[in-house]
C-alpha positions as CSV (number, residue, x, y, z in Angstrom):
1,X,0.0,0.0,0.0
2,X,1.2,3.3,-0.7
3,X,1.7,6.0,2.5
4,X,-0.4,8.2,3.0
5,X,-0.2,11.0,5.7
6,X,-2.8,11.6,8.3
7,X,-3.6,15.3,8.1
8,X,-5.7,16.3,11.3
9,X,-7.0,19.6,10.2
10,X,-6.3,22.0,6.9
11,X,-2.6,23.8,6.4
12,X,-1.7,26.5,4.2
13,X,-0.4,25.5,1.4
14,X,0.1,28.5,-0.7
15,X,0.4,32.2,1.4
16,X,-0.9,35.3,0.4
17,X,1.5,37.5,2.3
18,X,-0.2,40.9,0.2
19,X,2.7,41.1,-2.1
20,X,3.8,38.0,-3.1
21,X,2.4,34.2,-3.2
22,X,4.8,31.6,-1.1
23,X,4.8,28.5,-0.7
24,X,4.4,27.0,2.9
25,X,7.1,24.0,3.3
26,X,5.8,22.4,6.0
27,X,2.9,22.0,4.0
28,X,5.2,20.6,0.9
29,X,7.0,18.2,3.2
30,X,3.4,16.7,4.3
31,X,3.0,16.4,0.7
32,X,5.8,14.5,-0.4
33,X,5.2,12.4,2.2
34,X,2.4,10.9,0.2
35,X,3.0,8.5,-2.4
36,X,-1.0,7.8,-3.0
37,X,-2.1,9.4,-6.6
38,X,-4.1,12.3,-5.5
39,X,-7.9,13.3,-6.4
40,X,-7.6,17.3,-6.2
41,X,-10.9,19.4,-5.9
42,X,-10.1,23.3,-5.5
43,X,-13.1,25.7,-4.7
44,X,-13.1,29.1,-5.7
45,X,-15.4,32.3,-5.4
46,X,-15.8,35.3,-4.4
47,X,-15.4,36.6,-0.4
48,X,-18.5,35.7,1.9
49,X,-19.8,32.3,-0.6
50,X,-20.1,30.0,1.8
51,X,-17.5,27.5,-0.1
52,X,-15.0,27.1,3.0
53,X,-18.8,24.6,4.3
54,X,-18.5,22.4,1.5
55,X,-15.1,21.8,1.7
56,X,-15.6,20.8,5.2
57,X,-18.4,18.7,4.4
58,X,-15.9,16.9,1.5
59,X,-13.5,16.2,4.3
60,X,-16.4,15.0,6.2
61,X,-16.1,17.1,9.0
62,X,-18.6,20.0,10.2
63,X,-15.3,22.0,11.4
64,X,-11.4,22.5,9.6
65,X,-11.7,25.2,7.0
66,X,-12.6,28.3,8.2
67,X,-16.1,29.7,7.8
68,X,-16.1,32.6,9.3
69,X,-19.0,34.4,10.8
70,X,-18.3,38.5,10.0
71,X,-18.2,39.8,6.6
72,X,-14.3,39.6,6.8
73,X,-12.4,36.7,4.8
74,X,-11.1,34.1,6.7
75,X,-9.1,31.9,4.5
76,X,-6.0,34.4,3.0
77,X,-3.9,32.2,-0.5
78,X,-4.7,28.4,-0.6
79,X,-5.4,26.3,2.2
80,X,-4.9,22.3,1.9
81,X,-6.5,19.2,3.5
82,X,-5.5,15.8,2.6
83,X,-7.9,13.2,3.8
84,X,-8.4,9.1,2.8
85,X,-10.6,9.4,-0.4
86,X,-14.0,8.0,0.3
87,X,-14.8,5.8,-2.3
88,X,-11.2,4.8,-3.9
89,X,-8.7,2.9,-1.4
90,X,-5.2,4.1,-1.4
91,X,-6.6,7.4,-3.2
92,X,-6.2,10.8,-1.3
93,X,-8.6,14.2,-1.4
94,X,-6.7,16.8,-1.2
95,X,-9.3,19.9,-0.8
96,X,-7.7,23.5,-1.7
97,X,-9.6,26.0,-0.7
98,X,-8.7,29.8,-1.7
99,X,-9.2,32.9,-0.4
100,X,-12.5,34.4,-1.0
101,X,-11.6,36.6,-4.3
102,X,-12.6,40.0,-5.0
103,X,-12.3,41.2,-0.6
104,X,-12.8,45.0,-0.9
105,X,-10.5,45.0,2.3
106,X,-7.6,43.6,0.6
107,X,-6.8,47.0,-1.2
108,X,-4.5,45.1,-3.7
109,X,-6.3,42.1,-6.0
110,X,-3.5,41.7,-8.0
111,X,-2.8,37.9,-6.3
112,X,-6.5,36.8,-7.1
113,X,-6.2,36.1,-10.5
114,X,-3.0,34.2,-9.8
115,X,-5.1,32.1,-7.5
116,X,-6.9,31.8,-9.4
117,X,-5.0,30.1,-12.1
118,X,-3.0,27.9,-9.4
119,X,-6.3,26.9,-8.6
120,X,-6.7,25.6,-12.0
121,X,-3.7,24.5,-12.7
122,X,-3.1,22.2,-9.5
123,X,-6.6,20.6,-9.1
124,X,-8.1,17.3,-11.5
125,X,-12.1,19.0,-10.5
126,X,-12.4,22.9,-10.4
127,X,-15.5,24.0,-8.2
128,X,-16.7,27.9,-8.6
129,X,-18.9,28.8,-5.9
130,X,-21.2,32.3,-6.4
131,X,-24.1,32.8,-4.6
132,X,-27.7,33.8,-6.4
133,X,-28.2,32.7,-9.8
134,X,-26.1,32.7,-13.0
135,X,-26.9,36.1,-14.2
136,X,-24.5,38.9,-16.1
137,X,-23.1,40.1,-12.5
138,X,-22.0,36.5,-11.6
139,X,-20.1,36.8,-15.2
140,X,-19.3,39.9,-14.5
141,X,-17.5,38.4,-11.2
142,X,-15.9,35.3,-13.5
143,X,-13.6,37.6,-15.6
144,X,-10.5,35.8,-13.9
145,X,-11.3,32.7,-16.7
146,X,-11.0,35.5,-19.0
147,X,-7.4,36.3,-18.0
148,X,-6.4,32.5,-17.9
149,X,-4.7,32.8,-21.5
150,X,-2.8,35.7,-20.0
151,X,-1.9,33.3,-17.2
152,X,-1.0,30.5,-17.9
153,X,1.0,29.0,-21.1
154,X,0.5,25.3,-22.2
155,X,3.8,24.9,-23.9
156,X,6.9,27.1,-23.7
157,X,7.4,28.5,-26.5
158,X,3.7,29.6,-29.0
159,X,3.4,27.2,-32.0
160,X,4.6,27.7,-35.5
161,X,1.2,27.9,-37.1
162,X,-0.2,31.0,-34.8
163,X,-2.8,28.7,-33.5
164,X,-3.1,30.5,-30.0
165,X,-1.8,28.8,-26.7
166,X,-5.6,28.7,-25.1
167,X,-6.4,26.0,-27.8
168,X,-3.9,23.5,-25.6
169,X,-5.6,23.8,-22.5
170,X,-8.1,21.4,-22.8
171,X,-5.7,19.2,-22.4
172,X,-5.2,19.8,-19.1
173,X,-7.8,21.8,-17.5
174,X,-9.9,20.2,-14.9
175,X,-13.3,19.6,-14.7
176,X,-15.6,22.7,-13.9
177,X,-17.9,22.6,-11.6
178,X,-20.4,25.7,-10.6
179,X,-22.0,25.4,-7.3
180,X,-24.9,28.2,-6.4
181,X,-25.7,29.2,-3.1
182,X,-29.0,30.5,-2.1
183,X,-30.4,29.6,-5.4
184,X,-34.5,30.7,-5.6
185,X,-35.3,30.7,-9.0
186,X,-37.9,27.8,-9.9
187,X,-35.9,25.8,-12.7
188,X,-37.7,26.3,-15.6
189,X,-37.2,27.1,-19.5
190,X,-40.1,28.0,-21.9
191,X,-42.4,26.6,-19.0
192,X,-40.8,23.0,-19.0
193,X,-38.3,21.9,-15.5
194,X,-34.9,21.6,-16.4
195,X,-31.9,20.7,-14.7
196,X,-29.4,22.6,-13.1
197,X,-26.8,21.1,-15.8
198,X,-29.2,22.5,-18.5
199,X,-29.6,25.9,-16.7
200,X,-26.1,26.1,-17.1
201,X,-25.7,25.3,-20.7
202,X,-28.6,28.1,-21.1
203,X,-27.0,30.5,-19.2
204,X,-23.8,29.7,-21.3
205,X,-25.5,30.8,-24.9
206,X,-24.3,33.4,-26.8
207,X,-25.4,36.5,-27.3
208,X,-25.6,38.0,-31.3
209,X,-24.2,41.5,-32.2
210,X,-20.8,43.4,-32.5
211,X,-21.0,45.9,-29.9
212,X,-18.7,45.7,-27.2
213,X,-21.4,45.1,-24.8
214,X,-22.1,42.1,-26.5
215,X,-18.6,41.2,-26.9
216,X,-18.1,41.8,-22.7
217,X,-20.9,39.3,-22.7
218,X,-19.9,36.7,-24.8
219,X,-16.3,37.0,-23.6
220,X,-16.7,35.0,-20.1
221,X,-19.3,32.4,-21.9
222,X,-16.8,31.6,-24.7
223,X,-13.7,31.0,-22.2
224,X,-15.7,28.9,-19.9
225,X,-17.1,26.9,-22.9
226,X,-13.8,26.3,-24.6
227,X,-11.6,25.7,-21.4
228,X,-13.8,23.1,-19.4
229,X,-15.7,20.7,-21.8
230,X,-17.1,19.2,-19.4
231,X,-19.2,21.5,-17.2
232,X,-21.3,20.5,-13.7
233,X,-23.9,23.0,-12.0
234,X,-25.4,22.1,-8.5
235,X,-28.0,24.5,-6.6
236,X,-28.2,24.8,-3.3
237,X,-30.8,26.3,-1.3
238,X,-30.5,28.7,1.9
239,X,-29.1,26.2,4.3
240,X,-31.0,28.3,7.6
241,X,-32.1,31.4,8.2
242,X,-29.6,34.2,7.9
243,X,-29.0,34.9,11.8
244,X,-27.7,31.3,12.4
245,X,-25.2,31.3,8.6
246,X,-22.5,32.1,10.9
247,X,-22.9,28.7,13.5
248,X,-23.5,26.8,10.7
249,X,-20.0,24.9,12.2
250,X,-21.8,23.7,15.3
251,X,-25.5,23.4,13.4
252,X,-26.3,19.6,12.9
253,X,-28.0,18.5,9.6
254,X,-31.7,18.2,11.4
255,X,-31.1,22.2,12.5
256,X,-30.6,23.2,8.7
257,X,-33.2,23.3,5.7
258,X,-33.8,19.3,4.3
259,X,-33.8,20.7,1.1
260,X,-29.9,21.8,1.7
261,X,-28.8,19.3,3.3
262,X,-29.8,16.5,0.5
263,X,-28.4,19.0,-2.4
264,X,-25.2,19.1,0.0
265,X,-25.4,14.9,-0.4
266,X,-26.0,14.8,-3.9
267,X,-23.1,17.7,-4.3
268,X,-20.4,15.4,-2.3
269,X,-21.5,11.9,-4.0
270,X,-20.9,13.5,-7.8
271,X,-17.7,15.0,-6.0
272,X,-16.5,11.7,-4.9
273,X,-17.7,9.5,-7.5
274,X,-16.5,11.4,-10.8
275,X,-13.6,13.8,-9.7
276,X,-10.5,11.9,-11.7
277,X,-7.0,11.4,-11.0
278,X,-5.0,14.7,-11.1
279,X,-2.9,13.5,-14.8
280,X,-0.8,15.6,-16.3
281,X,-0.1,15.4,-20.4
282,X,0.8,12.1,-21.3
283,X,-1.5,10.4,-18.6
284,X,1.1,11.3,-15.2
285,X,-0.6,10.3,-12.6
286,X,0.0,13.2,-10.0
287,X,1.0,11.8,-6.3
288,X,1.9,13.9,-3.2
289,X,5.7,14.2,-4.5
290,X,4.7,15.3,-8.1
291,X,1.9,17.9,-6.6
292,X,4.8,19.7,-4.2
293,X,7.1,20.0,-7.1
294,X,4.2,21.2,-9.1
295,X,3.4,23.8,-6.4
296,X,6.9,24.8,-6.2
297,X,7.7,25.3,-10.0
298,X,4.3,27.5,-10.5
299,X,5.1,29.8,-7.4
300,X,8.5,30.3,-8.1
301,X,7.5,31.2,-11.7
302,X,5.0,33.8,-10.9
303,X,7.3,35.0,-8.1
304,X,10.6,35.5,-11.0
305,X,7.6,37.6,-12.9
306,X,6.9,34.3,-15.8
307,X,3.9,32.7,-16.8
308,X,3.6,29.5,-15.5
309,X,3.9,27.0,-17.9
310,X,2.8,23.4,-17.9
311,X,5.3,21.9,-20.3
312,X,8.2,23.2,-18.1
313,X,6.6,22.1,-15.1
314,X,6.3,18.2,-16.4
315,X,9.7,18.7,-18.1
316,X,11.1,20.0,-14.4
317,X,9.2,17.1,-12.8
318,X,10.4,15.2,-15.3
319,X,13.7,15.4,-14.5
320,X,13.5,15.2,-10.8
321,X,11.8,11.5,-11.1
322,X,13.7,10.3,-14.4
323,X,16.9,11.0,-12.1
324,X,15.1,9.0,-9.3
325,X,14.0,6.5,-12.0
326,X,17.6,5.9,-12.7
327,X,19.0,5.7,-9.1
328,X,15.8,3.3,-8.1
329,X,16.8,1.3,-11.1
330,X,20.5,1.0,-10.9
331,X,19.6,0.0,-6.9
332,X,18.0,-2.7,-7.6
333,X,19.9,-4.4,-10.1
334,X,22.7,-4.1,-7.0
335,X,20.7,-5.8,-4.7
336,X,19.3,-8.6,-7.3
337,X,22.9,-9.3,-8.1
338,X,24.4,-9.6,-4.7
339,X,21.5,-12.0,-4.4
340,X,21.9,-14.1,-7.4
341,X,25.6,-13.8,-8.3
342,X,28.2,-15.9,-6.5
343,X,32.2,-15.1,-7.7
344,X,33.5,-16.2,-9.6
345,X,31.2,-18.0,-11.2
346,X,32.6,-21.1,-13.5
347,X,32.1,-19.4,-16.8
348,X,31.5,-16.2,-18.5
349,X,28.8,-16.7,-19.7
350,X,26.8,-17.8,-16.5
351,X,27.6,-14.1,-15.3
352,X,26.7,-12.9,-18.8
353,X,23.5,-14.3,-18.0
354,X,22.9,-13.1,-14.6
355,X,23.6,-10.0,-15.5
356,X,20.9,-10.2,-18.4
357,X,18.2,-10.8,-16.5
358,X,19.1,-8.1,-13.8
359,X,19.6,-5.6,-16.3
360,X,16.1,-6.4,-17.6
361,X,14.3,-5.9,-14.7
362,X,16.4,-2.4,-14.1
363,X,15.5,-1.1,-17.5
364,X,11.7,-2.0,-16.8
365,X,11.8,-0.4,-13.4
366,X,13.3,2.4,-15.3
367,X,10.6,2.5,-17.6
368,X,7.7,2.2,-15.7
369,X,9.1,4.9,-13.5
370,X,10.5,7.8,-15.9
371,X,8.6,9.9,-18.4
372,X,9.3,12.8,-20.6
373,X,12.9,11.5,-21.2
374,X,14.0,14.2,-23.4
375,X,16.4,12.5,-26.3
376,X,16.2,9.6,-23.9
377,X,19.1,10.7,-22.1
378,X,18.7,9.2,-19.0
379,X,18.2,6.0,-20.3
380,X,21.3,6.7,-22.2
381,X,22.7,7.4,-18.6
382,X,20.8,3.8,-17.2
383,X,22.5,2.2,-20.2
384,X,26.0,3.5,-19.0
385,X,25.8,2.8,-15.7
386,X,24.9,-0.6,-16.3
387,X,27.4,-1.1,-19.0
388,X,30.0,0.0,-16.4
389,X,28.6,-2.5,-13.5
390,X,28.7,-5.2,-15.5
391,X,32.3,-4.3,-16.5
392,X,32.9,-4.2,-12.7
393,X,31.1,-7.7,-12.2
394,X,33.6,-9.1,-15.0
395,X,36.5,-7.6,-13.3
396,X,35.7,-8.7,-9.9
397,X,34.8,-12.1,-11.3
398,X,38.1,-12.4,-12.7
399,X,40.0,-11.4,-9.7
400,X,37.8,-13.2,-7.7
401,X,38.8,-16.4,-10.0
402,X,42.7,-15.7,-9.8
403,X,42.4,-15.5,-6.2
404,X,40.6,-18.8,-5.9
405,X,42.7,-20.7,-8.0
406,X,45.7,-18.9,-6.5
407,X,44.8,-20.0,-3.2
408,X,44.0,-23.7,-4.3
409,X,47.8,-23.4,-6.6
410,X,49.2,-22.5,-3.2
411,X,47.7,-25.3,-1.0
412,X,47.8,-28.3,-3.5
413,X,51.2,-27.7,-4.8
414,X,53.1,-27.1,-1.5
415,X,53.6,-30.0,-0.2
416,X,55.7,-30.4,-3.8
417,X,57.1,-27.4,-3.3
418,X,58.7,-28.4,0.2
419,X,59.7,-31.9,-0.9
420,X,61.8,-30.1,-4.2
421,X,63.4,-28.1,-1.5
422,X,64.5,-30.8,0.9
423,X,66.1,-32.7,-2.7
424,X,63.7,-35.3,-2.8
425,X,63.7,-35.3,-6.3
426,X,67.5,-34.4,-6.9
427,X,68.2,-38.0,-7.6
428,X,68.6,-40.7,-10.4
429,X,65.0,-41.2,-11.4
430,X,63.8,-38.3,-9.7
431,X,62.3,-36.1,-13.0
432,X,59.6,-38.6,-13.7
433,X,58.6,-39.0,-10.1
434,X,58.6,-35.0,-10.3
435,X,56.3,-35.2,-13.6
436,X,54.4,-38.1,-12.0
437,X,53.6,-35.9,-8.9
438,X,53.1,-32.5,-11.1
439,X,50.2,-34.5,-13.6
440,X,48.4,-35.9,-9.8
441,X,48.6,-32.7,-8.5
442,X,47.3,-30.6,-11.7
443,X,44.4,-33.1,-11.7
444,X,43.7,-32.1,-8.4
445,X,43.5,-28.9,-8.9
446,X,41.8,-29.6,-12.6
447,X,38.8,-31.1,-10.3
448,X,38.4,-28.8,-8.0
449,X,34.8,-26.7,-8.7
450,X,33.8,-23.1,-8.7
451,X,37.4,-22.0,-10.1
452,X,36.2,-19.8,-12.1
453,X,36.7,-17.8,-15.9
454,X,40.9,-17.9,-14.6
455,X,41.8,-21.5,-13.8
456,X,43.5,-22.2,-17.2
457,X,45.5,-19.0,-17.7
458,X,46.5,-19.0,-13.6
459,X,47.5,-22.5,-13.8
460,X,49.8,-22.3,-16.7
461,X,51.0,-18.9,-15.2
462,X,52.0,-21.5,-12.1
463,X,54.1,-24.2,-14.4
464,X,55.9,-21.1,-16.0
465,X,56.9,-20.2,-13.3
466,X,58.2,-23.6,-12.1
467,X,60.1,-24.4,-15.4
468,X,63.5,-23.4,-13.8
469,X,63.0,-25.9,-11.0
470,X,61.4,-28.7,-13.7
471,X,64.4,-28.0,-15.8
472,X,67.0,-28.2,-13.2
473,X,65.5,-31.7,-12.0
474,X,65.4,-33.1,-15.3
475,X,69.7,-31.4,-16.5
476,X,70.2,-33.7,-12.8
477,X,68.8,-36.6,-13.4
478,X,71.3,-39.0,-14.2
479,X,69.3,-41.3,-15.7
480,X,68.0,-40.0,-18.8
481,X,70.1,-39.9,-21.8
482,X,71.0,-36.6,-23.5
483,X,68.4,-37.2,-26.2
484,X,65.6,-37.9,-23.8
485,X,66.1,-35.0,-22.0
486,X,65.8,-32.8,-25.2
487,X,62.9,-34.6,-26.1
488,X,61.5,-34.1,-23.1
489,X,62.8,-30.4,-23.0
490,X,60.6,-30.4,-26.1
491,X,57.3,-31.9,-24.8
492,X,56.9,-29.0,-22.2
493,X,57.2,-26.6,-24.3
494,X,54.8,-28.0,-26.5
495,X,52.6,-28.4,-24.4
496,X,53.0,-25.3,-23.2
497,X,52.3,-23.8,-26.7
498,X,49.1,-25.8,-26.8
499,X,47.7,-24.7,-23.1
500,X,49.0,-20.9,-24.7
501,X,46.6,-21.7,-27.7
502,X,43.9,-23.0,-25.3
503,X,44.2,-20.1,-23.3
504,X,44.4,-17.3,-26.4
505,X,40.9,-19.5,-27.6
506,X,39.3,-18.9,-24.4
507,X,40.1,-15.1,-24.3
508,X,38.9,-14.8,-28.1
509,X,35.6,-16.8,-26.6
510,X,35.1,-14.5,-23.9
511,X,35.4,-11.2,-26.1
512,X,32.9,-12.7,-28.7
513,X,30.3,-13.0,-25.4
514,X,31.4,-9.8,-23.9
515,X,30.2,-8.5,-28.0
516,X,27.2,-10.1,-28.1
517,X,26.3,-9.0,-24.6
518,X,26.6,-5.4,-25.7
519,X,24.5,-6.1,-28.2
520,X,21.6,-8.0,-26.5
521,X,21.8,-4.7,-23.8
522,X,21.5,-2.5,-27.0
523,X,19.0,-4.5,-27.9
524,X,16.7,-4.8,-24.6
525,X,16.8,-0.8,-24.5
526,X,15.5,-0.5,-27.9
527,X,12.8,-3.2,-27.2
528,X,11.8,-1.8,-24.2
529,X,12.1,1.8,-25.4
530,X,10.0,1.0,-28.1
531,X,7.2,-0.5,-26.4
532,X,7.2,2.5,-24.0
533,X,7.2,4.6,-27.2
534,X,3.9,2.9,-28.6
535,X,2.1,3.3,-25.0
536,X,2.8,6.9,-24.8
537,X,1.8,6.9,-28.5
538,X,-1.4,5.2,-27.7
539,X,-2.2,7.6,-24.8
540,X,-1.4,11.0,-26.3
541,X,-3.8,9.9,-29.4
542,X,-6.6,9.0,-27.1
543,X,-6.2,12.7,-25.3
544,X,-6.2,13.8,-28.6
545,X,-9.1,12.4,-29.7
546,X,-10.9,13.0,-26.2
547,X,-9.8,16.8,-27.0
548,X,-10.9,16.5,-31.1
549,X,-14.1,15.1,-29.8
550,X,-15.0,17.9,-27.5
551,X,-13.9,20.5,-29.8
552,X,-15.8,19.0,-32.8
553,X,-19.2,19.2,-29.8
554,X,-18.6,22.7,-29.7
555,X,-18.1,23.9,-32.9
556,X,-21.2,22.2,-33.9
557,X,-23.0,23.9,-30.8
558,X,-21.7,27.4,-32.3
559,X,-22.5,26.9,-36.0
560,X,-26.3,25.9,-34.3
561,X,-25.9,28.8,-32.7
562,X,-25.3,31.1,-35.9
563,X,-21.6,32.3,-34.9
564,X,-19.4,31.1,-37.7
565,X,-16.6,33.4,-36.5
566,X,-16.1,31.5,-33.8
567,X,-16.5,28.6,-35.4
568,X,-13.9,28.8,-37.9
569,X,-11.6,29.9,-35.1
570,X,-12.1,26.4,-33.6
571,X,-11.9,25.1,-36.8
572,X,-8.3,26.3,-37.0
573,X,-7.4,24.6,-33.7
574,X,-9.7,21.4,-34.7
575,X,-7.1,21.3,-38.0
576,X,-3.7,22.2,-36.1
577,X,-5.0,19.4,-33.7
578,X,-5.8,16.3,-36.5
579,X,-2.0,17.1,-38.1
580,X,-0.3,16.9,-34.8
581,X,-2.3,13.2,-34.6
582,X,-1.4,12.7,-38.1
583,X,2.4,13.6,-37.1
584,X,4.8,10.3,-37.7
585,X,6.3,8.2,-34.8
586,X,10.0,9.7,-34.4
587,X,12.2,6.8,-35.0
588,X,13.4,5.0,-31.4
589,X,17.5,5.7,-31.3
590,X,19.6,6.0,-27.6
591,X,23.0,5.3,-29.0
């Protein structure tokens, strides 16, 4: 199971100190302390709304954010709670609740549209609380959607085509949700019920005309419309009578309207049962580490005076985690070599092999774990790093083996060693006892297991090193004729020159695997690369399509509608949007 953090009570996560936005670390740290993927449901509106209560009631708690009682705002930048999600096991809610925007006694508003858009940009469902109906004020009040392009920038640099920036955000804009307090119109269109959903949609339409009134009404319609597809409204009746809206902390549910309290319900089941995943571009699920980061790169942006920018932000996160990715990958091929690799291990090959399969499960760990991996240079990195501990297996292993078989030379051969020195063999007769002995013990030795990749080439490194003394035995040994002694003389080196040949085989042997192993490695990373390639493939064309198929909705809705401006102007994006999907798959290369 993945931690989570208990979180007692709501923290400030984002500060509104008057001149500047900062981020609260103590707040951060609680973040990335969770490793759950995060639903994130941010409520916004203006001061004295009422929101702060339905946060409370989405934490399931009558008391943590702040509802204040006076007509002063309570809650001053973004406020966090993280609590267990209610329907989805080892998912956290983390409720943001802002500062109530638009406070006449701030004096300076110039941090509520960047609230606005952190707001936006952080959360997977967006709520906007207003109180009354859906009328031209309550637009009126919205015009922070209408500042979003100058807010925020999808990618970092504008596209080639002109095709403005806004046309992007789609694809990561979360769900919108308008919630109206104190609601007391009967719903009703051309004398038929509707639904609050469809109340919305009407209150959406456009208006016809070129005036800039009509333009200052269309404006807020048309940004909502084309930012968040897909669009929520709940109503809410007066919850009690106006006296007793400040203890509505320590009111219980039978003290407050029926009416309120089941729209309340109905509010926090939709909440709970369709707000998604926080997912970035290319389907990153967002946990408590990825949100602080997040938090981080947006307020530092806004603070250096820049827009901030969701394609540096994943490309930031991206190389925080790849570099993870690659430390979490190399670690565990350590620790499932330690476990599985015993040195020196008889053969090359059988190291070769080990390392295979360890390298596999690295480069899938890798995998599974990095994203956005620009010119896949840290798996370039991965590959080095693994090239260079298998290198340091190989050299270990062969060290490993010379000090085995040096060790077994040392302990089988010594008892010879001591018996040459006392003259034992310094006798008629003596060089074929000495050969005699010399083939017993090199059998000896031969049998011997778990030698390892050196035995061969340490061995004969041993009898070279003896031919003085084997030489000397046979020059004294009386018995032997002159010509036996040069054809023995002559059968050492030979086969000396044969276990030279062996030995030069072997080594040729072991470069050929060490060859092909580089190229099965090569090969693995293209393999795997590849397949990563075709599911990032297969999930950027489903956003696309998700986004193609929302745009197509609503540029049918505006040709129905009669505005073919605006309809060609989503044309435009609807055709920059199919050739990006019709774009070739960039050929799969990390040498």
């Amino acid at each position: 199971m993945a931690s989570e953090i208990h979180m007692p009570a709501p923290v400030c996560l984002i500060e509104n100190n008057g001149e500047q936005l900062v981020a609260n670390q103590e707040a951060l740290e609680t973040l990335a302390a969770n490793k759950n993927p995060l639903v994130v449901v941010a409520i916004v509106g203006l001061y004295r709304t009422g929101k702060s209560y339905l946060m409370n009631k989405l934490a399931g708690k009558n008391k943590g954010f702040s509802l204040g009682s006076t007509v002063q705002s309570h809650t001053k930048g973004i406020w966090m709670w993280c609590v267990p999600h209610p329907k989805k096991p080892n998912h956290t809610l983390v409720l943001l609740d802002t500062e109530g925007l638009g406070d006449v006694e701030k004096g300076n508003n110039q941090n509520d549209s960047w609230i606005f858009a952190l707001a936006i940009l952080l959360s997977s469902t967006f709520v906007y609380n207003s109180m009354g109906t859906i009328n031209q004020q309550a637009m009126d009040q919205l015009h922070y959607v209408t500042e979003l392009s100058d807010r925020i920038r999808a990618k970092s640099s504008p596209n080639a085509d002109g095709i403005e920036d806004s046309a992007d955000f789609v694809s990561f804009f979360p769900d919108f949700v308008w919630t109206l307090r104190d609601f007391s119109l009967d719903l009703e269109a051309n004398g038929l019920p509707i639904s609050a959903d469809e109340y919305l949609e009407n209150s959406l339409k456009l208006k016809q005309g070129t005036t800039q009134s009509d333009q200052n009404f269309n404006l807020p319609r048309l940004c909502i419309r084309k930012f968040f597809p897909k669009k929520k409204c709940f109503i809410f009746d007066r919850p009690t009578h106006r006296k007793k809206l400040g203890q509505l902390e320590t009111l219980h549910d039978n003290e407050l309207d029926p009416e309120f309290v089941q729209q309340a319900a109905v509010f926090c089941s939709y909440i709970f049962s369709n707000s998604k995943i926080k997912t970035l571009s290319g389907g990153i699920k967002v946990n408590g580490p990825r949100l602080k980061n997040l938090v981080l790169t947006y307020v530092n942006a806004i603070s250096s005076g820049d827009l901030p920018c969701m394609e540096n932000a994943v490309l930031a996160l991206a190389q925080i985690e790849n570099e993870a990715a690659v430390k979490k990958a190399i670690a565990h091929y350590d620790q499932e070599m330690s476990q599985r690799v015993q040195l020196p291990t008889e053969t090359l090959q059988e190291l070769l092999d080990l390392h295979r399969a360890c390298e596999k499960e690295a480069i899938e760990l890798f995998m599974s774990s990095s994203f956005k991996d620009v010119d896949h240079l840290f798996q370039k990195g991965l590959a080095a790093k693994l090239e260079k501990k298998r290198d340091d297996f190989c050299k270990q292993n062969l060290q490993a083996s010379t000090d085995r078989c040096s060790d077994l030379l040392k302990d089988i051969f010594s008892p010879l060693e001591e018996a040459v020195k006392q003259g034992v063999y310094s006798k008629p007769g003596g060089y074929r006892l000495f050969i005699q002995k010399m083939q017993e013990l090199k059998r000896k030795y031969l049998q011997k297991p778990r030698k390892g990749i050196q035995a061969e080439e340490v061995l004969q490194e041993y009898l070279k090193s003896k031919e003085s003394v084997t030489d000397a035995i046979l020059q004294t040994d009386q018995t032997l004729t002159e010509k036996e002694k040069e054809v023995e003389v002559e059968r050492v080196k030979a086969e000396s020159a044969q276990a030279a040949t062996k030995i030069l085989e072997e080594m040729q042997i072991k470069n050929q695997q060490m060859m092909e192993q580089k190229e099965r490695s090569y090969q693995e990373h293209v393999k795997q690369l590849t397949e990563k390639m075709e599911r990032d493939r297969a999930q950027l064309l489903e956003e696309q399509e998700r986004a193609l198929a929302l745009k197509l909705q609503e540029q049918a809705r505006l040709l129905k509608e009669g505005f073919q401006n605006e309809s060609k102007r989503l044309h435009n994006e609807i055709q920059n949007l199919q050739k990006n999907m019709e774009k070739p798959r960039k050929i799969c290369l990390i040498s």
